[in-house]
C-alpha positions, -999 to 999 in steps of 0.1 A, spaced: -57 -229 329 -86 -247 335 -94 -257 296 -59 -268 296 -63 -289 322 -92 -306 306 -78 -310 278 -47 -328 297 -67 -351 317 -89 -363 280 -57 -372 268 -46 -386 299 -81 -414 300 -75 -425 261 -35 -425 268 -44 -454 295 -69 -470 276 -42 -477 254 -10 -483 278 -33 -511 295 -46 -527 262 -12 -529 251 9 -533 280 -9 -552 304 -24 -572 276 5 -582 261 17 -592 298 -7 -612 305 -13 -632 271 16 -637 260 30 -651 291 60 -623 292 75 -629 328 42 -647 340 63 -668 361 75 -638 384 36 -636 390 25 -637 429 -11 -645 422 -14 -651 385 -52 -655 395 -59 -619 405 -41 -604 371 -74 -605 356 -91 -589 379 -68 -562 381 -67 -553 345 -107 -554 342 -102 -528 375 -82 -507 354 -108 -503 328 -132 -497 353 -116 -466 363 -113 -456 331 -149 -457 325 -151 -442 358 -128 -412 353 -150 -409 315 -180 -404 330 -164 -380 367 -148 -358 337 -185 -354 315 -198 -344 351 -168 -320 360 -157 -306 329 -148 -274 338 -160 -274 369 -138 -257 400 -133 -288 415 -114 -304 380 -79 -297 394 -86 -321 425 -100 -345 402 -67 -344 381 -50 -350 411 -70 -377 426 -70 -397 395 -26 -394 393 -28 -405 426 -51 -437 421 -28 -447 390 8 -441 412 -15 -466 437 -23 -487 408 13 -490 398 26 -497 431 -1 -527 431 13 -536 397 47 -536 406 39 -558 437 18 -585 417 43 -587 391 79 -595 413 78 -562 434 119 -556 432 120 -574 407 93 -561 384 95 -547 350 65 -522 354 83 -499 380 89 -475 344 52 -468 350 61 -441 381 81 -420 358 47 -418 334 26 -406 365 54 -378 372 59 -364 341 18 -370 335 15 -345 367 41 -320 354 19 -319 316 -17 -322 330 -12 -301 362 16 -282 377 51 -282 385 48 -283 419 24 -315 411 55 -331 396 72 -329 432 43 -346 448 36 -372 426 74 -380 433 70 -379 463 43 -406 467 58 -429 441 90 -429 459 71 -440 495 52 -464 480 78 -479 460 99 -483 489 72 -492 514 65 -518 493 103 -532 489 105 -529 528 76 -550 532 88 -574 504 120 -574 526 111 -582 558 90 -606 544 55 -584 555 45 -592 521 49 -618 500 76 -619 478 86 -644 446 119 -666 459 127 -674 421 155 -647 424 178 -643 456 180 -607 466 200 -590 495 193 -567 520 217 -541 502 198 -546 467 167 -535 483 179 -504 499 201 -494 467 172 -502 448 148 -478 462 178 -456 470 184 -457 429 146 -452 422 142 -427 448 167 -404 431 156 -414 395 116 -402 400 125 -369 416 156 -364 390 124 -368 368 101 -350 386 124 -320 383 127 -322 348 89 -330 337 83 -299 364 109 -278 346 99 -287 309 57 -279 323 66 -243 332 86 -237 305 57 -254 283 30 -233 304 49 -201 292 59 -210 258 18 -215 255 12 -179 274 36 -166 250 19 -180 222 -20 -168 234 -4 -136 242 14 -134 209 -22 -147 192 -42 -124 212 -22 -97 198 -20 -110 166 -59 -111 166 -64 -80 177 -43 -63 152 -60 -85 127 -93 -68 140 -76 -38 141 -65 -37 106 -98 -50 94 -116 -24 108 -95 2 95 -94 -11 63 -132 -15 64 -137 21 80 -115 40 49 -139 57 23 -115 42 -5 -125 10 -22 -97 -11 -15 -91 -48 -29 -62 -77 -28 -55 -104 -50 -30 -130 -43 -2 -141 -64 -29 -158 -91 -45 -124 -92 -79 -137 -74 -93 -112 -55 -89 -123 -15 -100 -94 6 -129 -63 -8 -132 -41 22 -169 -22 31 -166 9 6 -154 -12 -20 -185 -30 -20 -204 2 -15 -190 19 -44 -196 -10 -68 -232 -24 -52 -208 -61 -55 -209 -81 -19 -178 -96 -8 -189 -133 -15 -194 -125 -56 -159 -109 -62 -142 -132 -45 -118 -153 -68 -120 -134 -98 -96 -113 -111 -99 -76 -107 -104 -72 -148 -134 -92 -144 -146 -63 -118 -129 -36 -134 -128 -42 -173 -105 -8 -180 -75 -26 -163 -70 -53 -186 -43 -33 -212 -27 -18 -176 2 -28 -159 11 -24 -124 28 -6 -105 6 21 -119 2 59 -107 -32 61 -115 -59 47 -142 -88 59 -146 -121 38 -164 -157 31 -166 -179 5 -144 -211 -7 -145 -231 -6 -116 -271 -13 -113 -271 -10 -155 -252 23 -155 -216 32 -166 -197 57 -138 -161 63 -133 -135 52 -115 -97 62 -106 -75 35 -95 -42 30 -81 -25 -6 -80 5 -13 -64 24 -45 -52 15 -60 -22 45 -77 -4 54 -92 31 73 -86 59 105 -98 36 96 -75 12 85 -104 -15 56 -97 -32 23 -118 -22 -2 -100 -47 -17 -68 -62 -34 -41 -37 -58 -20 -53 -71 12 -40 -101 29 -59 -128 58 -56 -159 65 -74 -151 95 -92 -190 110 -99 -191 133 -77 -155 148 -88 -161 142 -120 -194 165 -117 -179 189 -95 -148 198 -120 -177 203 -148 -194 229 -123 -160 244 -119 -147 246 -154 -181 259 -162 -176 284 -137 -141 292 -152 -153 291 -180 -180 321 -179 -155 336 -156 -125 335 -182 -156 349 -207 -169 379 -188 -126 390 -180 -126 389 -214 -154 405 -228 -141 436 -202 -106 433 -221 -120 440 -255 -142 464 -244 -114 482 -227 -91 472 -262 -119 486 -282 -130 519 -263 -98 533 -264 -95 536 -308 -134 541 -305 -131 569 -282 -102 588 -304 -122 578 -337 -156 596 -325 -136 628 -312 -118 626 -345 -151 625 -365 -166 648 -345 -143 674 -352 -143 668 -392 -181 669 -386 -182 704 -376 -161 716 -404 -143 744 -376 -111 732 -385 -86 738 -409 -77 721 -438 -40 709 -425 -57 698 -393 -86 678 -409 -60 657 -429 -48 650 -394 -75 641 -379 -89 619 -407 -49 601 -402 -59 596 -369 -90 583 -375 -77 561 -404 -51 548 -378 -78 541 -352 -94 520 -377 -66 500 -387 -61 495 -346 -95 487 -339 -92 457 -371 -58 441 -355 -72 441 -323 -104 421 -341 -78 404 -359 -58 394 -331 -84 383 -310 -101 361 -342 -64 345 -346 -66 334 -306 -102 324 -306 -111 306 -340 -85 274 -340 -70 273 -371 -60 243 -393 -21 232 -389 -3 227 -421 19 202 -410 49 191 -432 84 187 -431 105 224 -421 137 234 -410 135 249 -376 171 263 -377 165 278 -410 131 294 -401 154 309 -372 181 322 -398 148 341 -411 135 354 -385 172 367 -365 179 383 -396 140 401 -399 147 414 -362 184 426 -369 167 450 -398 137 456 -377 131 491 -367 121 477 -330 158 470 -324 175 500 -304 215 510 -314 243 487 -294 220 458 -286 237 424 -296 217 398 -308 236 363 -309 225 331 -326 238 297 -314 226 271 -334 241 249 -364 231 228 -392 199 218 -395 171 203 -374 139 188 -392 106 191 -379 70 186 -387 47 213 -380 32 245 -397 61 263 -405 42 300 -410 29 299 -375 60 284 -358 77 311 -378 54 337 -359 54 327 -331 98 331 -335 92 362 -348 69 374 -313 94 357 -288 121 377 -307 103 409 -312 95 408 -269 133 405 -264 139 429 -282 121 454 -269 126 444 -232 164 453 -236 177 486 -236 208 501 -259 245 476 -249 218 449 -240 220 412 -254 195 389 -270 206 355 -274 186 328 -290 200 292 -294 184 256 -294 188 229 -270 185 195 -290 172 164 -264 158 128 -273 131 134 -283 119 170 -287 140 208 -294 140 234 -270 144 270 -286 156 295 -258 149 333 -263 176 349 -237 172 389 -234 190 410 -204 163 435 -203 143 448 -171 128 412 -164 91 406 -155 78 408 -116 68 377 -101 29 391 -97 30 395 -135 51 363 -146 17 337 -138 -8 367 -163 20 372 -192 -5 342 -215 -34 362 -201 -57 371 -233 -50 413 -234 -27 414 -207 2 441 -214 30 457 -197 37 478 -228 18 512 -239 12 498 -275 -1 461 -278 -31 445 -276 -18 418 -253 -25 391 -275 9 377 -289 19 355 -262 -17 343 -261 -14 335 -292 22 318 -293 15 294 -264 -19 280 -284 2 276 -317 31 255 -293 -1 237 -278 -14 229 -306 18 212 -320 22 192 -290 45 215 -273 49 239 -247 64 283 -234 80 279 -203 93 316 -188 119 318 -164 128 359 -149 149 357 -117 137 393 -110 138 429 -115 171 440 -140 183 401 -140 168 395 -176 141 369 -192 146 338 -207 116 321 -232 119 282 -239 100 269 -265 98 230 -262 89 212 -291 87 173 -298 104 156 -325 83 135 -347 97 110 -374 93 127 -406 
């Protein structure tokens, strides 16, 4: 309130400066109504008086700027310029004078620098001393200029008519003050708040681990919070107005919005990564004002997934080195009883042909199991040309309709026509076909059905194996790709390991659906479509 006052009564010395330079001045110089003049010999005087209180009020104001006693000062100094007026008005006609406007000014000066209540008393006092000074003027107290006749009735109606008109704008200048001094609380308020959420945004931003950046609509970066500037050793005053590509050189082929990017840096003359996300920024209207950015240093995670997949890694190794020594001990176990027995030379000539089968059969285990396993671990080159993928099915359906897998009364249906081109390695796609359909098989019982059909979309082939057989259990569904995992009593557990690395390698992907026990299995082979 105070500052505000001080700033009202600054603007309220220059403002008379001004209005007695120009006004007065012009008054007096030019001769405007000098003949209504009682003492044309004090106007001087007067006007130099003016500007004495000006220099006066200059000098008060240095000495009581904000200072408890500024509000009386204010007052005092309206109250010397209504007394200056009055003097004014008397000097230059008194009834008759042109300057009586300058009440109004005082008011509504009251009602900007000080209060509303200020407005009423400043009012007050022009009103008495303007009409004081007509009922001296006309009883002839005081003198009064004779140039112009007036009667008793103009006096009274004239200070009657001012009367009215000075509180009629002592209301109004008292009115438009309080609804100024509360449109201006509004607005501190509103700033205060604004500020402060400012702040509080600011420190948010600058409290997040995330590096986070904005640009504005030239894409110059405006704002690079704390861990921004952390995570790239860069102070806020040498990013700002360049472009985040100059920062970050793996976002110049990217275009935003973006889920996430992911590059290299340079930071004290070493390269580390970083993943990014960059979105719009927009406004309250939803219009966009720039480009937010929101990044992390990624050495730590990077380092971290390494230790991990190196754990996984020996982990994944040691599960299987137990898999093929528990694939392996089984043959070797029967193939030393086997020789063993022949060894001795206790047994009889029909029985040591059997046991040499076993053994034989043992053997030939034990070198598809190595076989297998050799297929799964050593990646083989892809052969890739031109195939039909319907034809290789017409193959393989009619392969497992002649197999001896297939039991009595199981239906095997086909639903797939003309021809599809692909480009792959037709032997191992043709395998992996011929696994998918063996499983089915096998998983169905006699009156069961096997359907396999193809599922053509823009730009890849889907190739659904669809068996009602006993289905696979939900703990059992995530190990079926497992390397020598098996729910059947002969196997080595390796065909499905095998299948999903062939689709893998082509670019594709097994997905498995089984609803549950009884309901059935369903094997989709997804596989893209390249231009041959």
């Amino acid at each position: 309130m105070l500052q505000d006052t001080s700033k009202g009564v600054s603007a309220l010395i220059y403002i008379r400066v001004i209005v007695v330079t120009l006004l007065l001045g012009s008054f007096y110089f030019y001769e405007i109504g000098h003949e209504k003049l009682l003492y044309p010999s004090v106007f001087p005087y007067y006007i130099a008086s003016l500007y004495f209180l000006t220099i006066l009020y200059a000098l008060t104001f240095r000495v009581l700027k904000n200072n408890r006693h500024f509000v009386m000062f204010a007052y005092v100094q309206i109250i010397v310029d209504i007394i200056a007026e009055t003097l004014l008005v008397y000097l230059t006609g008194g009834i008759g004078s042109m300057f009586a406007i300058m009440f109004p000014l005082s008011i509504l000066s009251a009602g900007i620098v000080l209060t509303r209540r200020a407005c009423y008393i400043m009012a007050t006092i022009s009103s008495l001393l303007y009409a004081i000074l007509l009922d001296l003027q006309l009883y002839y107290i005081i003198g009064v200029n004779d140039i112009v006749k007036y009667t008793e009735k103009d006096f009274f109606y004239n200070i009657f008519a001012h009367v009215i008109g000075f509180y009629l704008i002592g209301f109004l200048g008292g009115y438009l003050s309080e609804k100024l001094d509360r449109a201006t609380q509004s607005l501190e308020e509103r700033e205060s708040v604004l500020s402060d959420l400012k702040a509080f945004n600011e420190y948010v931003i600058d409290s997040m681990p995330s590096g986070i950046f904005t640009t504005d609509l030239d894409r110059k970066i405006i704002s690079f919070n704390m861990a921004a500037q952390e995570i790239t050793r860069l102070p806020n005053s040498d990013v700002a107005g360049q472009t985040p590509e100059d920062i970050f050189p793996f976002l110049i082929n990217c275009k935003e919005p973006m889920d996430r990017v992911e590059g290299m840096i340079h930071r004290n003359g070493e390269e580390f990564p970083v993943g990014m996300r960059l979105s719009s920024l927009k406004d309250s209207a939803g219009k966009s004002i720039g480009v937010i950015g929101v990044f992390q240093d990624l050495t730590e995670l990077k380092a971290m997934e390494a230790e991990v997949k190196r754990k996984e890694k020996w982990a994944f190794i040691g599960e299987l080195s137990a898999s093929i020594a528990h694939e392996l001990r089984n043959p070797l176990a029967s193939l030393k009883g086997s020789v063993e027995m022949l060894r001795e030379k206790k047994v009889s000539e029909e029985h040591a042909d059997h046991l040499m089968n076993i053994a034989l059969s043992e053997m030939d285990r034990l070198n598809g199991i190595i076989t297998d396993f050799l297929l799964y671990a050593k990646p083989q080159g892809l052969n890739m040309e031109p195939f039909d993928l319907h034809e290789a099915l017409r193959e393989v359906v009619t392969l497992l309709k002649s197999s001896e897998s297939i039991h009595e009364n199981v239906k095997l249906s086909t639903r797939f026509e003309g021809h599809r081109l692909l480009t792959g390695d037709a032997r191992q796609i043709r395998q992996v076909l011929w696994n998918l359909g063996l499983n089915a098989i096998d998983a169905v019982a006699d009156g069961g059905t096997v359907e396999v059909f193809t599922v053509l979309h823009k730009n890849a082939v889907e190739v659904v194996f669809s068996d009602s057989g006993t289905g696979i259990d939900g703990d059992e569904i995530d190990k079926i790709f497992y390397p020598f995992f098996t729910t059947k009593e002969q196997g080595t557990g390796l065909g499905l390991s095998i299948a999903q690395k062939i689709i893998e390698e082509h670019g594709g992907k097994i997905k498995v659906q089984s609803p549950g026990h009884n309901l059935g299995t369903t094997f989709k082979i997804v596989l893209p479509v390249r231009n041959t």
